[in-house]
Structures are given as C-alpha cells and as structure tokens.
SEVEX-535807 format. One record per atom (N, C-alpha, C, CB): residue number from 1; x, y, z; residue in one letter; atom name. Coordinates in nm, 2 decimals. Last residue first. Glycine has a CB too. Example, Ala and Ser with C-alpha at 12.3 -4.5 7.8 and 13.67 -1.06 7.14 Angstrom:
<kedos>
KEDO seq     c1     c2     c3 type atom
KEDO   2   1.28  -0.22   0.71    s    N
KEDO   2   1.37  -0.11   0.71    s   CA
KEDO   2   1.29   0.00   0.79    s    C
KEDO   2   1.41  -0.06   0.57    s   CB
KEDO   1   1.32  -0.57   0.78    a    N
KEDO   1   1.23  -0.45   0.78    a   CA
KEDO   1   1.32  -0.33   0.78    a    C
KEDO   1   1.13  -0.45   0.90    a   CB
</kedos>
This chain:
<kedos>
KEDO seq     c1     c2     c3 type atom
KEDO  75   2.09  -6.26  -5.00    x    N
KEDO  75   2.23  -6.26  -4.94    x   CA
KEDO  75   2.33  -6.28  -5.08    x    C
KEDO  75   2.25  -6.37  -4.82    x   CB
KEDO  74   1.86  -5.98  -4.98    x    N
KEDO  74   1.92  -6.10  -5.05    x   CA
KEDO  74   2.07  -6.14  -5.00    x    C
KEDO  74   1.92  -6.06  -5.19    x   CB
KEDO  73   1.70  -5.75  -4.91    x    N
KEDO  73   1.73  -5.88  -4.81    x   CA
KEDO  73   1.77  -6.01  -4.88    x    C
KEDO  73   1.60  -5.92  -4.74    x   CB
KEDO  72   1.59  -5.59  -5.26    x    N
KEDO  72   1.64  -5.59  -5.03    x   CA
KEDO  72   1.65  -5.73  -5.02    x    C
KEDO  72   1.46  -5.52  -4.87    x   CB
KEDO  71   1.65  -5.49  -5.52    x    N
KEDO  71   1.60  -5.64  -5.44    x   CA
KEDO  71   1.68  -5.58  -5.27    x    C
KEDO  71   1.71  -5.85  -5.53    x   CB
KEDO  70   1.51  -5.26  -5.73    x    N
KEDO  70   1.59  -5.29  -5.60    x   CA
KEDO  70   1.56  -5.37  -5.55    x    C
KEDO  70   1.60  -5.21  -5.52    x   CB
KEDO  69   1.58  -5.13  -6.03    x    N
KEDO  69   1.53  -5.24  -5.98    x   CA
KEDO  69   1.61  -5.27  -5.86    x    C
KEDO  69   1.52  -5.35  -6.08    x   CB
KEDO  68   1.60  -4.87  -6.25    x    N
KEDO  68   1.69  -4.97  -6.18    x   CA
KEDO  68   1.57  -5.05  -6.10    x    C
KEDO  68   1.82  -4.91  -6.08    x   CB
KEDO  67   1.47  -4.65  -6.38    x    N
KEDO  67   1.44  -4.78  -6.43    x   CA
KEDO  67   1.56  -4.86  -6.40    x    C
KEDO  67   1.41  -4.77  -6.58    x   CB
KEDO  66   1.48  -4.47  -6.31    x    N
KEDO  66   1.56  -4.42  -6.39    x   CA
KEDO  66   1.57  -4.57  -6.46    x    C
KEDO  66   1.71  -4.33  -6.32    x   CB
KEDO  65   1.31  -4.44  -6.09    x    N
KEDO  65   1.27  -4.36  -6.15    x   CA
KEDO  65   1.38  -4.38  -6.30    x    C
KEDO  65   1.25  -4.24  -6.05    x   CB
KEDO  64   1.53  -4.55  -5.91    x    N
KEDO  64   1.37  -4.63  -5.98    x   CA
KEDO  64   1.30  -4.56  -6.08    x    C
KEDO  64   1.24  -4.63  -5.88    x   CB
KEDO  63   1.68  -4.38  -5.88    x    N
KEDO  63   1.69  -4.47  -5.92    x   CA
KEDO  63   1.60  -4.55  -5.97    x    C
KEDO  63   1.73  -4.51  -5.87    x   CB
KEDO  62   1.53  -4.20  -5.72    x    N
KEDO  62   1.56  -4.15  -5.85    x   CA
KEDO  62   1.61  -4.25  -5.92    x    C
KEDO  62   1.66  -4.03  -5.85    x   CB
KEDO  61   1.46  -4.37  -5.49    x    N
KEDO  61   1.36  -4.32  -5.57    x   CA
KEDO  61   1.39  -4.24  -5.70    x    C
KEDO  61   1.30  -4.24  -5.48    x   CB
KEDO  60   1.71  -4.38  -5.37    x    N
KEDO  60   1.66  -4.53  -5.47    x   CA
KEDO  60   1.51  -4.49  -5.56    x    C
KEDO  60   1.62  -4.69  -5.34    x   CB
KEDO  59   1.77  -4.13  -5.31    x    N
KEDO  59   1.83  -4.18  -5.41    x   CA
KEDO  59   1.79  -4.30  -5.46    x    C
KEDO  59   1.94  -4.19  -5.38    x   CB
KEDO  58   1.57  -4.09  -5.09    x    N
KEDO  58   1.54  -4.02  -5.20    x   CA
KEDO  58   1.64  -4.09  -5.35    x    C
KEDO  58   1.57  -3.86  -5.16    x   CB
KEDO  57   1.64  -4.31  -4.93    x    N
KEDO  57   1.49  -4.29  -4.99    x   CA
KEDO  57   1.55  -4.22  -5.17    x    C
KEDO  57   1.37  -4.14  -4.87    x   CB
KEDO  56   1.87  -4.12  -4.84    x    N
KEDO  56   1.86  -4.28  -4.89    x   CA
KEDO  56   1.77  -4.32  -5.03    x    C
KEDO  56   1.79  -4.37  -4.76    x   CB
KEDO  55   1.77  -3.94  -4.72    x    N
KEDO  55   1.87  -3.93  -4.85    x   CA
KEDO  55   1.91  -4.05  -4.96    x    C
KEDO  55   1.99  -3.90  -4.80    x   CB
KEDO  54   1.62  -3.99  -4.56    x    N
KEDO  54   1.58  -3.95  -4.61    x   CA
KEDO  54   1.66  -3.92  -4.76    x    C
KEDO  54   1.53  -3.88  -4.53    x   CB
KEDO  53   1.81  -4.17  -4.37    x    N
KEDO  53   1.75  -4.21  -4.38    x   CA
KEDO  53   1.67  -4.17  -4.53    x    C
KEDO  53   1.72  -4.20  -4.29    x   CB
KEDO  52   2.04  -3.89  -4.30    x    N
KEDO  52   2.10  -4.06  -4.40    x   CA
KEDO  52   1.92  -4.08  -4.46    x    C
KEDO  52   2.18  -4.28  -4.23    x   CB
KEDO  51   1.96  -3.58  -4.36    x    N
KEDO  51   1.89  -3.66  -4.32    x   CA
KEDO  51   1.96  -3.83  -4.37    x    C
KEDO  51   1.75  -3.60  -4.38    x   CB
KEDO  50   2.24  -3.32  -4.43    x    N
KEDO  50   2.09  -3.42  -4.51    x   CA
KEDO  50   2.05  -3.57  -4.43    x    C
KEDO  50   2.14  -3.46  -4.70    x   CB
KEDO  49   2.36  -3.03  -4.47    x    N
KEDO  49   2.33  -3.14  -4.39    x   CA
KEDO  49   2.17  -3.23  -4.45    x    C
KEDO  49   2.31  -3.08  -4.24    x   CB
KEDO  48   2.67  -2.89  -4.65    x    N
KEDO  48   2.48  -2.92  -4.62    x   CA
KEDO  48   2.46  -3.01  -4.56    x    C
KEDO  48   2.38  -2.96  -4.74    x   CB
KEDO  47   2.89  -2.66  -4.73    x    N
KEDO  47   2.85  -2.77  -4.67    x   CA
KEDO  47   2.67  -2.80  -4.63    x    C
KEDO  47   2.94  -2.77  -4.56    x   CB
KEDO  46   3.05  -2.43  -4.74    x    N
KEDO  46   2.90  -2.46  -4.89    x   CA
KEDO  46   2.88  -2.62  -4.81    x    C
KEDO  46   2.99  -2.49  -5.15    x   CB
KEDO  45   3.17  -2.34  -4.52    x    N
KEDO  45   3.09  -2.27  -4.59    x   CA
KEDO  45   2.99  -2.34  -4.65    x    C
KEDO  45   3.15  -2.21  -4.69    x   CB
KEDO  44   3.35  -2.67  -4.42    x    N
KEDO  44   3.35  -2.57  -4.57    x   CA
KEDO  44   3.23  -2.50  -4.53    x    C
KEDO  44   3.33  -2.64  -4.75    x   CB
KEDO  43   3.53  -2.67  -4.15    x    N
KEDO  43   3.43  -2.64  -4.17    x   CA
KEDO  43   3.45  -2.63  -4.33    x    C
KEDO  43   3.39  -2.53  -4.08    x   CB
KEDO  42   3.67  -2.82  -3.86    x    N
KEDO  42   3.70  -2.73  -3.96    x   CA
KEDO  42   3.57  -2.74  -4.03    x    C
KEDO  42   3.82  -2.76  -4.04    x   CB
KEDO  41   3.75  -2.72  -3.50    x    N
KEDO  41   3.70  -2.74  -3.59    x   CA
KEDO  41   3.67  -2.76  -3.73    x    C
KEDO  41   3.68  -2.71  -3.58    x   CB
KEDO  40   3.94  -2.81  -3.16    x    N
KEDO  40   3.86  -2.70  -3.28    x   CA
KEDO  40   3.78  -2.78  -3.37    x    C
KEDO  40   3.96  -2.61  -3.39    x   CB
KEDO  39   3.93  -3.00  -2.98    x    N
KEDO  39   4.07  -2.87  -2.98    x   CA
KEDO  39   4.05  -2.73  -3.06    x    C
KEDO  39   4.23  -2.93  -3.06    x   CB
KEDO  38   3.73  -3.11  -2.75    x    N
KEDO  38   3.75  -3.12  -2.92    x   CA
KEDO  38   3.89  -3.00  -2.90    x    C
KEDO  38   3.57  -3.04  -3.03    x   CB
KEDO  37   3.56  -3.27  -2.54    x    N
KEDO  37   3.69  -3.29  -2.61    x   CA
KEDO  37   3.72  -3.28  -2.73    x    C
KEDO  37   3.72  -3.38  -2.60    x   CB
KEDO  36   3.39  -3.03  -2.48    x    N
KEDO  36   3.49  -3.03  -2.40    x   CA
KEDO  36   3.61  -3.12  -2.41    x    C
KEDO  36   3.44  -3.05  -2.29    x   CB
KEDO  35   3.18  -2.96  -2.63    x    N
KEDO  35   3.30  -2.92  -2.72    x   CA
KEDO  35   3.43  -2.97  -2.56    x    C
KEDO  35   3.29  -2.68  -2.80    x   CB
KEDO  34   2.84  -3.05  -2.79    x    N
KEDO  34   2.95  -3.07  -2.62    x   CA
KEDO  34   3.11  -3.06  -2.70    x    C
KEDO  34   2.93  -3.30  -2.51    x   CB
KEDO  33   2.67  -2.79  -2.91    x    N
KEDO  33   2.75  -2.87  -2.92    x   CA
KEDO  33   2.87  -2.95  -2.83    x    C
KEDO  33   2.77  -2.84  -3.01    x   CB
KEDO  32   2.47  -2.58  -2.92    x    N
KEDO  32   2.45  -2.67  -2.84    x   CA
KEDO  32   2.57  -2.79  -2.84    x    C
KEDO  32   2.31  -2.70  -2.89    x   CB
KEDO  31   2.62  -2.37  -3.03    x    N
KEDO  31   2.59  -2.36  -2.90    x   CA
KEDO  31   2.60  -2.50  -2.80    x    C
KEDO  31   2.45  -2.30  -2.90    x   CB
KEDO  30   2.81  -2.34  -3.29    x    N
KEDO  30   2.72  -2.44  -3.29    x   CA
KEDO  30   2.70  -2.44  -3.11    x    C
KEDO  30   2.77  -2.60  -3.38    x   CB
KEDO  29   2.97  -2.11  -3.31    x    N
KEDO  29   2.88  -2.14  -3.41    x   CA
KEDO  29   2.73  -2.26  -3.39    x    C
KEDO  29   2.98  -2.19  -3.52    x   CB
KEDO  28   3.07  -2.13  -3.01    x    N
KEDO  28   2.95  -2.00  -3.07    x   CA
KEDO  28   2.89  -2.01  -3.19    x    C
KEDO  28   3.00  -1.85  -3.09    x   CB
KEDO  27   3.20  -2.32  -3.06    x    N
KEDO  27   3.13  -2.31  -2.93    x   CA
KEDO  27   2.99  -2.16  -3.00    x    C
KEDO  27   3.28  -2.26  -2.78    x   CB
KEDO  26   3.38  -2.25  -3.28    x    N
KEDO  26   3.28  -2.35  -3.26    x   CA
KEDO  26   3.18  -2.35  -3.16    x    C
KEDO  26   3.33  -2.46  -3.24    x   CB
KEDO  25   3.51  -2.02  -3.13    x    N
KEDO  25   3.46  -2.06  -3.24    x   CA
KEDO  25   3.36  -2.14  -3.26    x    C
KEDO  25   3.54  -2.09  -3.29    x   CB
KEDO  24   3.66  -2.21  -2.96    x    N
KEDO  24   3.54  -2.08  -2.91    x   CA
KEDO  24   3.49  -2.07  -3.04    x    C
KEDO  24   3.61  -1.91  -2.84    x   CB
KEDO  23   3.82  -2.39  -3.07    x    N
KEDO  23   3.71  -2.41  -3.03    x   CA
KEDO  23   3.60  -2.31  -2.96    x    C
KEDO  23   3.73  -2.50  -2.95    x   CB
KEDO  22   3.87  -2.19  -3.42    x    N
KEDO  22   3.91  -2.24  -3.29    x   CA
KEDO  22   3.75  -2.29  -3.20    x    C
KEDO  22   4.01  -2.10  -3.20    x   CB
KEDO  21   3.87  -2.36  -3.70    x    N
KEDO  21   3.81  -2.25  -3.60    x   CA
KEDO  21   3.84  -2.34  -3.48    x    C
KEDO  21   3.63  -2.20  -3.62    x   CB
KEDO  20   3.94  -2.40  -4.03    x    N
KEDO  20   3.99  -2.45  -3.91    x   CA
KEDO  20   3.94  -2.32  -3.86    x    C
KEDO  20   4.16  -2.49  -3.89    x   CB
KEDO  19   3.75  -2.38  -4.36    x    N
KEDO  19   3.86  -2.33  -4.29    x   CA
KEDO  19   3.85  -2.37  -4.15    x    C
KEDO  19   3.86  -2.18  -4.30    x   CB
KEDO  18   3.72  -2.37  -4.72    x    N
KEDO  18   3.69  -2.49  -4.57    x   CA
KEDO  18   3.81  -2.35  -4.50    x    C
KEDO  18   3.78  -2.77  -4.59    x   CB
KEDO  17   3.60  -2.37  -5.04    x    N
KEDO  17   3.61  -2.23  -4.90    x   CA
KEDO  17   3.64  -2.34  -4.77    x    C
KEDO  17   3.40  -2.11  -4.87    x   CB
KEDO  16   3.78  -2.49  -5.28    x    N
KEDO  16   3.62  -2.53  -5.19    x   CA
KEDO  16   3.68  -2.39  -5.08    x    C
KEDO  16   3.58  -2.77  -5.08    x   CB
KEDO  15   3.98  -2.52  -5.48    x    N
KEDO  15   3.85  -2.39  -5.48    x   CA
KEDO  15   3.75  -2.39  -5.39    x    C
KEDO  15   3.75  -2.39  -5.61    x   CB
KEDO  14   4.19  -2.66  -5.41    x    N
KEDO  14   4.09  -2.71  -5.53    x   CA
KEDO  14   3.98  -2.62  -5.52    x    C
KEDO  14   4.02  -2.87  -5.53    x   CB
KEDO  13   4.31  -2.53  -5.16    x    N
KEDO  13   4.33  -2.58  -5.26    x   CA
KEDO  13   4.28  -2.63  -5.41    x    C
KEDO  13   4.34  -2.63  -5.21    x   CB
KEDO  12   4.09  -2.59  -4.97    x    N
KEDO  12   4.08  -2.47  -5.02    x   CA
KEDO  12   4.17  -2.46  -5.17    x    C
KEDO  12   4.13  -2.36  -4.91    x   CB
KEDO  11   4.13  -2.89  -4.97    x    N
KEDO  11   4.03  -2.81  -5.02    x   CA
KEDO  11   4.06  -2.70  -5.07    x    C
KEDO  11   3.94  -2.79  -4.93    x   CB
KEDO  10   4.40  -2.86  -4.84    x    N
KEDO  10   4.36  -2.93  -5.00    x   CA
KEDO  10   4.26  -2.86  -5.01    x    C
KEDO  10   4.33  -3.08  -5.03    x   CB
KEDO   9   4.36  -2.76  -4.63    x    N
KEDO   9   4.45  -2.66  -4.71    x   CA
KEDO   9   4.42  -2.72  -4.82    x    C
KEDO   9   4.61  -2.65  -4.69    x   CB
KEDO   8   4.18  -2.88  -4.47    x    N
KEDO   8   4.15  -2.72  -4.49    x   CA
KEDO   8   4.21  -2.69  -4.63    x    C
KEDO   8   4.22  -2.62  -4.38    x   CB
KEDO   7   4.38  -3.11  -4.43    x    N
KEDO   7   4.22  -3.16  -4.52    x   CA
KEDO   7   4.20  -3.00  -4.55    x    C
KEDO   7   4.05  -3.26  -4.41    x   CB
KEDO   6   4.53  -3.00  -4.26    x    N
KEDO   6   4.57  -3.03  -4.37    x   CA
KEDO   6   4.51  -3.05  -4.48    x    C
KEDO   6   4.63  -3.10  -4.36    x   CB
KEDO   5   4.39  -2.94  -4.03    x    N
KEDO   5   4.47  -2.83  -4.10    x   CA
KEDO   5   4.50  -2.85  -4.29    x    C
KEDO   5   4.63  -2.84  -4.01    x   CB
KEDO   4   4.33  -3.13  -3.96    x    N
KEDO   4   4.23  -3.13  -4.00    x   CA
KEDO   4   4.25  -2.94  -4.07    x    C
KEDO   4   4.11  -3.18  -3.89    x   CB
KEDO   3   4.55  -3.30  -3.87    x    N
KEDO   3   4.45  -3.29  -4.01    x   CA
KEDO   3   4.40  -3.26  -4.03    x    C
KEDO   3   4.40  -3.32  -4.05    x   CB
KEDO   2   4.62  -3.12  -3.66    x    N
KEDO   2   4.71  -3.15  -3.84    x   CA
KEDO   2   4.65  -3.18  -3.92    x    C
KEDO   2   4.82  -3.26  -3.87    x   CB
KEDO   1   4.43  -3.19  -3.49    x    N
KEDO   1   4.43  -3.06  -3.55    x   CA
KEDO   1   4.52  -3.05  -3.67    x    C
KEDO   1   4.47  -2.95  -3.45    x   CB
</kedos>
C-alpha cells in the first residue's frame, strides 16, 4: 500500500488523476474481482484496457504501414 500511495502521489503529481481505494472500494468498482488478498487499490480515471494480442497486431500493422519490415522467428 506505500507504493502504491506513492506511485498515486507522482502521478497526480505530473497532472494524471490516479487515486488509492480502499478494498470495499474496489470490491464495488470491480464485483467480479477475487479481492481476499489485496489491502486496496490504485487507479488513474483516464486509464484504458487493451487486448496484448490485439494491440500487438495493431502496432506492427502501423508499422508496416509506415514501411518497416518484420522478420518473425529469427534468432
């Protein structure tokens, strides 16, 4: 929980919105989430969730698009 006090305070620090919730808190933001070893939370507001797989894609596809060249399975 210090750090994650402390990661809150930089952020908010540099303008990002993040703030520490207690675990009832959490428990009601996110229902489904097994909270029996957690103490809390912290959170930014402007945060997004994005798919690894699909995010992946999408970045070698702007890459290609930008005229890079991708070799897979080379050692």
């Amino acid at each position: 929980m210090v750090q994650l006090r402390r990661t809150a305070a930089v952020a908010r620090a540099h303008g990002v919105a993040c703030d520490v919730v207690s675990l009832a808190q959490a428990a009601e933001m996110y229902p489904i989430m097994q909270t029996n070893d957690l103490k809390g939370q912290s959170g930014c507001r402007e945060d997004g969730k994005a798919n690894p797989a699909d995010l992946t894609l999408a970045l070698a596809k702007g890459a290609r698009n930008g005229g890079v060249r991708i070799f897979e399975a080379c050692a």
